[in-house]
C-alpha positions as CSV (number, residue, x, y, z in Angstrom):
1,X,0.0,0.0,0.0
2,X,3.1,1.7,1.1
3,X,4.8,1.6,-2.3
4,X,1.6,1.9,-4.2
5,X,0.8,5.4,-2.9
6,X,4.1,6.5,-3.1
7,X,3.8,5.4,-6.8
8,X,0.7,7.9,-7.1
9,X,2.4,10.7,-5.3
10,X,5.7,10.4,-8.0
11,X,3.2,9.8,-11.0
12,X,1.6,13.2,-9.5
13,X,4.4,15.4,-9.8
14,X,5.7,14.5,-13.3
15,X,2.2,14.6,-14.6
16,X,1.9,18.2,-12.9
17,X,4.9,19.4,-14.0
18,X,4.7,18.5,-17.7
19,X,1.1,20.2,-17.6
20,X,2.9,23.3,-16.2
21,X,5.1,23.3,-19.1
22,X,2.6,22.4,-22.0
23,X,0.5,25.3,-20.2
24,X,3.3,27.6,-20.4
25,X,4.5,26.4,-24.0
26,X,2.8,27.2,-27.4
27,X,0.8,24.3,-27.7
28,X,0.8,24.8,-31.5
29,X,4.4,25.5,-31.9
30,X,5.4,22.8,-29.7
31,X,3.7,20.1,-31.4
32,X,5.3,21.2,-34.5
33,X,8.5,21.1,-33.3
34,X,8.4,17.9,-32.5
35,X,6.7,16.2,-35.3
36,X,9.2,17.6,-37.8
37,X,12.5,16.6,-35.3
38,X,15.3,15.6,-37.4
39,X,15.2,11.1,-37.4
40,X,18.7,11.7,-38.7
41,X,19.8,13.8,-35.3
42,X,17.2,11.6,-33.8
43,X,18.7,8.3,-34.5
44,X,22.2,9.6,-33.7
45,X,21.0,10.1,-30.4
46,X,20.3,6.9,-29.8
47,X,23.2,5.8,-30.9
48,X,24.9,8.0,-28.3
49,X,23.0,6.2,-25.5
50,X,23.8,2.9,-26.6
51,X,27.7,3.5,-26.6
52,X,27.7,5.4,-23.5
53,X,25.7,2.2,-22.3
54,X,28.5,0.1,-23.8
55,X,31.0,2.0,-21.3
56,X,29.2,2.2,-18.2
57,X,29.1,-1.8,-18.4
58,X,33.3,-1.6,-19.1
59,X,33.3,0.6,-16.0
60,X,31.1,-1.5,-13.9
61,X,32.8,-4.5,-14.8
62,X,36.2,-3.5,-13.9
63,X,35.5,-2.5,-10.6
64,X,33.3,-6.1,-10.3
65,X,36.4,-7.4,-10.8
66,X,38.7,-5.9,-8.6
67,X,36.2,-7.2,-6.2
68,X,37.1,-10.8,-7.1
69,X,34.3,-11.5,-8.7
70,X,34.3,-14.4,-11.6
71,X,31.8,-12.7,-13.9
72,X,32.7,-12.1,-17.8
73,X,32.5,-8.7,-19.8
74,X,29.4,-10.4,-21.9
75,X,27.4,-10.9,-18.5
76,X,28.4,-7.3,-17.1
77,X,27.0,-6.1,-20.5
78,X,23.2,-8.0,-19.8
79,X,22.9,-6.9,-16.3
80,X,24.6,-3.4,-17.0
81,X,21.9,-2.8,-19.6
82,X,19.2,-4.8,-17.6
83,X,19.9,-2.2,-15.3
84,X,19.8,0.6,-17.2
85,X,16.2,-0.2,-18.6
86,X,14.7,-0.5,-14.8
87,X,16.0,3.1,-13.8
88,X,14.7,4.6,-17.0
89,X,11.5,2.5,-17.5
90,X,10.0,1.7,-14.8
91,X,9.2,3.5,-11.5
92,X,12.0,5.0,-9.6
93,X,15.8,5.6,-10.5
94,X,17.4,3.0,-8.5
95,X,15.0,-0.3,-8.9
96,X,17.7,-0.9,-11.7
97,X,20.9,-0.7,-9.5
98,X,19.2,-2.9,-6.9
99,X,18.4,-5.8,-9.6
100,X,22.0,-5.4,-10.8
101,X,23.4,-6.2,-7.0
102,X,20.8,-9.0,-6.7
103,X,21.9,-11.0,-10.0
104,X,25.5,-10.7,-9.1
105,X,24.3,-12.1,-6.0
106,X,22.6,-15.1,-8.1
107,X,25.4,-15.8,-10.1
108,X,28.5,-15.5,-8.1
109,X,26.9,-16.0,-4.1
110,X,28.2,-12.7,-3.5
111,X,26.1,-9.7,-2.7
112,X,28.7,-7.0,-1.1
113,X,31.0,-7.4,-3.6
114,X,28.3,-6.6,-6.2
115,X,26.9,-3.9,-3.7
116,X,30.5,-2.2,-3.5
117,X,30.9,-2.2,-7.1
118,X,27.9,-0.4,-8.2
119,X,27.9,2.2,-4.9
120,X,31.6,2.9,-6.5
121,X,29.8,3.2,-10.3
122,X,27.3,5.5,-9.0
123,X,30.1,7.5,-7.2
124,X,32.7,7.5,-10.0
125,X,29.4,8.6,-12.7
126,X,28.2,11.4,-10.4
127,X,31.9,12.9,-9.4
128,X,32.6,13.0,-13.4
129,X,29.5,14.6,-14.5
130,X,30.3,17.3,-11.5
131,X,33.5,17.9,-12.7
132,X,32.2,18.3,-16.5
133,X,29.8,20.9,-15.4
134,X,32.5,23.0,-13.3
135,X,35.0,23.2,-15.6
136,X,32.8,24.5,-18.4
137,X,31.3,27.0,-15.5
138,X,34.9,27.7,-15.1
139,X,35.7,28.0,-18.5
140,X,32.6,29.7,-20.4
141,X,31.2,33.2,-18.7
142,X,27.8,32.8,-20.4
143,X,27.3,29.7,-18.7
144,X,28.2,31.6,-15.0
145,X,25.2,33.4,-15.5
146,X,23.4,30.7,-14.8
147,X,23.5,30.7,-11.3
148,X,21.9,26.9,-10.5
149,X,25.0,25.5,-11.8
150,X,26.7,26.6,-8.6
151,X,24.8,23.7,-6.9
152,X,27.3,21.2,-8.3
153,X,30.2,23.0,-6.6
154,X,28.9,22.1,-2.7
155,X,28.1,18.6,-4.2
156,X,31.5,17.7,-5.8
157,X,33.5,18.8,-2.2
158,X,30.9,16.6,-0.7
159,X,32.1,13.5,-2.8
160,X,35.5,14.4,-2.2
161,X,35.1,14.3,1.2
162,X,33.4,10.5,1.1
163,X,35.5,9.2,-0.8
164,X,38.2,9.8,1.7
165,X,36.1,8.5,3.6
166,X,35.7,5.3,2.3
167,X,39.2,5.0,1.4
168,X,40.3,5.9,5.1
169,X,40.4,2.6,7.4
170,X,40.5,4.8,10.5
171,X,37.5,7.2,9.3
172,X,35.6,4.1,7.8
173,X,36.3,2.0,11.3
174,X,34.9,5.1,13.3
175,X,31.7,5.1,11.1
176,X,31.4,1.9,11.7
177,X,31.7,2.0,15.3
178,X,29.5,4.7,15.6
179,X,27.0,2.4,13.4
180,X,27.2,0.0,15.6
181,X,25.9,1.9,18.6
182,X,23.3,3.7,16.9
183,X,21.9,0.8,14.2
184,X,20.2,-2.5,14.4
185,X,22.5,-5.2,14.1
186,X,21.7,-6.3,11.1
187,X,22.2,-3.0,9.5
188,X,25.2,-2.0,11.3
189,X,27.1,-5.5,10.3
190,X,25.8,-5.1,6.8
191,X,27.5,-1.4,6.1
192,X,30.6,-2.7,7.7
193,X,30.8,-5.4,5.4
194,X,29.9,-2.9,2.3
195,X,33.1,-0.7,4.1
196,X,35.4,-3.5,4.2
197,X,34.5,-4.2,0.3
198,X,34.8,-0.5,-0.8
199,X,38.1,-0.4,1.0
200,X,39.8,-2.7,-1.3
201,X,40.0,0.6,-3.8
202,X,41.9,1.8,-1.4
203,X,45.0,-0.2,-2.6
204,X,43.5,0.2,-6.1
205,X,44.2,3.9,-7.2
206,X,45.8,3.2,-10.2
207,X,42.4,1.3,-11.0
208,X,40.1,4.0,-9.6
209,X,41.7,6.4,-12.0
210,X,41.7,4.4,-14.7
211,X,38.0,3.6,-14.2
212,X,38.1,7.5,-13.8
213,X,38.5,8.2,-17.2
214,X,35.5,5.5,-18.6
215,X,32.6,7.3,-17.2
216,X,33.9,10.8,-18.5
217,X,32.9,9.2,-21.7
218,X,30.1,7.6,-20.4
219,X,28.7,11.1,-19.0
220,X,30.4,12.8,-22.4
221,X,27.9,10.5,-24.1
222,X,24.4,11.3,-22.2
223,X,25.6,15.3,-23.1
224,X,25.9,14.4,-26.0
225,X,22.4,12.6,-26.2
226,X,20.6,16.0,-25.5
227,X,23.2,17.9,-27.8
228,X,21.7,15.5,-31.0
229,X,17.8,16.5,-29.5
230,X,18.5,20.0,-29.4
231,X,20.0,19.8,-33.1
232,X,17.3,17.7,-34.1
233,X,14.7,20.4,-33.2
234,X,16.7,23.8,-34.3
235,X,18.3,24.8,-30.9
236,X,21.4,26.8,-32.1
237,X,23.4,26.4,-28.8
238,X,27.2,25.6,-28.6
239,X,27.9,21.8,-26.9
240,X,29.1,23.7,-23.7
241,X,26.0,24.8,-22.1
242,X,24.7,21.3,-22.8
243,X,27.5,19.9,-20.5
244,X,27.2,22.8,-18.0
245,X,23.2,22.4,-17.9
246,X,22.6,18.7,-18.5
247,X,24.4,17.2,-15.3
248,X,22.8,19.8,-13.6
249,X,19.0,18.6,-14.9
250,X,20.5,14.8,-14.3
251,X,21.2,15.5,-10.8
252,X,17.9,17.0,-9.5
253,X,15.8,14.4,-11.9
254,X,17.8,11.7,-9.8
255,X,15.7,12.8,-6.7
256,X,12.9,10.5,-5.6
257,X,10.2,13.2,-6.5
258,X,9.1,11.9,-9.5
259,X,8.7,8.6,-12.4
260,X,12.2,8.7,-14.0
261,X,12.9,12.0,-13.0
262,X,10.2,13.0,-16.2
263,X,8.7,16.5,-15.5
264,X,11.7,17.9,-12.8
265,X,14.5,17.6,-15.7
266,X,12.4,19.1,-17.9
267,X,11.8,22.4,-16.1
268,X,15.4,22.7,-15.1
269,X,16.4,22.3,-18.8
270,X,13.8,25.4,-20.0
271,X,14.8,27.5,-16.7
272,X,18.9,26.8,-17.5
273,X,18.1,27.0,-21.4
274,X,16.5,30.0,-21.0
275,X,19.2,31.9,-19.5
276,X,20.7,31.7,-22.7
277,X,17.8,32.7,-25.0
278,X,16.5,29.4,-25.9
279,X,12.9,29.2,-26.2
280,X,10.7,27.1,-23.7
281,X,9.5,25.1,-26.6
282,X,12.5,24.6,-27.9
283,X,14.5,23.4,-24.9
284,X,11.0,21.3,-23.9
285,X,11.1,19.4,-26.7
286,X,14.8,19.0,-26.6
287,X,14.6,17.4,-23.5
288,X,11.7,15.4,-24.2
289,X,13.4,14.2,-27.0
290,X,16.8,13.0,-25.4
291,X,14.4,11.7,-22.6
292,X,12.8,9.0,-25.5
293,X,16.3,8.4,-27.5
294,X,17.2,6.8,-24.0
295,X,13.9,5.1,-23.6
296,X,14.5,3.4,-27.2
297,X,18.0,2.3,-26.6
298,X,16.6,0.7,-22.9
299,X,14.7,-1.4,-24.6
300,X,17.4,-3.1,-25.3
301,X,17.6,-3.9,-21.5
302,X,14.1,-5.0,-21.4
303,X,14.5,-7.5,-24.2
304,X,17.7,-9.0,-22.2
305,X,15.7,-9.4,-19.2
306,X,13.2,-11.4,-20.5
307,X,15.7,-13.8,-22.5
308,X,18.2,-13.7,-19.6
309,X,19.6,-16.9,-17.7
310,X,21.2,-16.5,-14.6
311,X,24.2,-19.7,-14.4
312,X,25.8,-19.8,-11.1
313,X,29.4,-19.7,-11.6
314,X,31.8,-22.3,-10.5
């Protein structure tokens, strides 16, 4: 009942949202913006997705197997993209990274590993598309006039500082002291076996920046998903406020507010979009647009979950 209404509440906001926007929108104009979208810019888009999917599973995979893991790149791949099609699908945006943790489980026996290995995805994905952002804020005065991008700044010291953290065996054992005293059992014995697993990076660095450089093209490719929508509807904007502004719309659709963040990214595009004299229609459709090329190359995902076959390896 729980879930369901919470469901409701999420499917709520989105539709609210979009209505604000088709409100504010010409209805007319809007419509045909979309309908005579570029399939060429369109298709390229998709595209886009599917390689930066393509990554995201090297990534994923390579820090699977610093975990010890006996998986192969082909069965990262299924359950990378398995993944991907739950958080962009269906309901919620991390349904996909708890099915990922619980196959690994299924094939290898081993859940923290998994667990580890996609909390340091996540991680690694998030501190690159920061550091995109704030070095074209840095870099491009136009884009400083958008003030929202600022947000990333507080956000990317904050990842700093956990990843020390998590790297630190006298910080981590003080968390997990302190979790002990204030958590259930259960939960206090679960993150200090998820602390113990995400301190094996710790003698990993040369990995970790290695893996580093994977998701800037992973997060260079989602930019570049919305730069192929925008030039599929007419928006004449240069590729850097697309990485400035898009990690910023990524971020705030990632909160729980909403299906798929579908709704909330849209506003933030049109308010960051509009800062540099791009219509609401335009940057509306734009974003709409980039939204489906990602929901066509998921499909993929969806396809593989219905044909997987989970083998338990020896």
């Amino acid at each position: 009942m729980k879930r369901a209404l919470s469901s409701i509440l999420k499917l709520s906001v989105s539709v609210l949202l979009l209505y604000y926007l088709l409100h504010n929108a010409q209805l007319d104009e809007f419509s045909d913006i979309v309908t005579t979208a570029s399939a060429l810019y369109l298709g390229a888009a998709v595209l886009f997705f599917v390689l930066s999917n393509g990554l995201g599973a090297l990534q994923w995979h390579v820090l699977l197997r610093a975990q010890q893991l006996p998986i192969r790149f082909r069965q990262s791949l299924v359950l990378y993209w398995i993944g991907v099609f739950f958080n962009n699908v269906l309901l919620g945006n991390i349904g996909g990274d708890a099915l990922r943790i619980y196959d690994i489980r299924r094939l290898t026996g081993e859940g923290t590993g998994g667990a580890a290995a996609t909390f340091m995805d996540r991680f690694i994905g998030l501190f690159s598309t920061c550091t995109l952002a704030l070095v074209a804020y840095l870099a491009v005065p136009q884009v400083r006039e958008a003030k929202p991008v600022m947000m990333l700044f507080p956000i990317w010291l904050a990842l700093i500082g956990l990843l020390c953290m998590g790297l630190s065996q006298h910080v981590g054992w003080f968390i997990e002291r302190l979790a002990r005293r204030l958590l259930p059992e259960p939960v206090a014995k679960l993150l200090g076996d998820l602390r113990l697993r995400i301190v094996v990076y710790r003698h990993r660095l040369g990995l970790l920046l290695a893996v580093w450089l994977v998701p800037l093209g992973v997060q260079a490719c989602r930019i570049l998903v919305y730069w192929m929508a925008g030039l599929a509807v007419g928006m004449e904007v240069s590729l850097v406020f697309y990485i400035a502004f898009q990690p910023v719309a990524a971020i705030v659709a990632a909160l729980p507010i909403s299906i798929g963040g579908l709704g909330v990214r849209e506003n933030v595009l049109v308010e960051l979009f509009g800062h540099v004299g791009t219509p609401s229609s335009l940057a509306f459709a734009m974003s709409l647009l980039g939204y489906a090329a990602g929901i066509v190359a998921s499909l993929l995902g969806g396809i593989a979950f219905v044909l997987r076959r989970i083998e338990r390896q020896a």
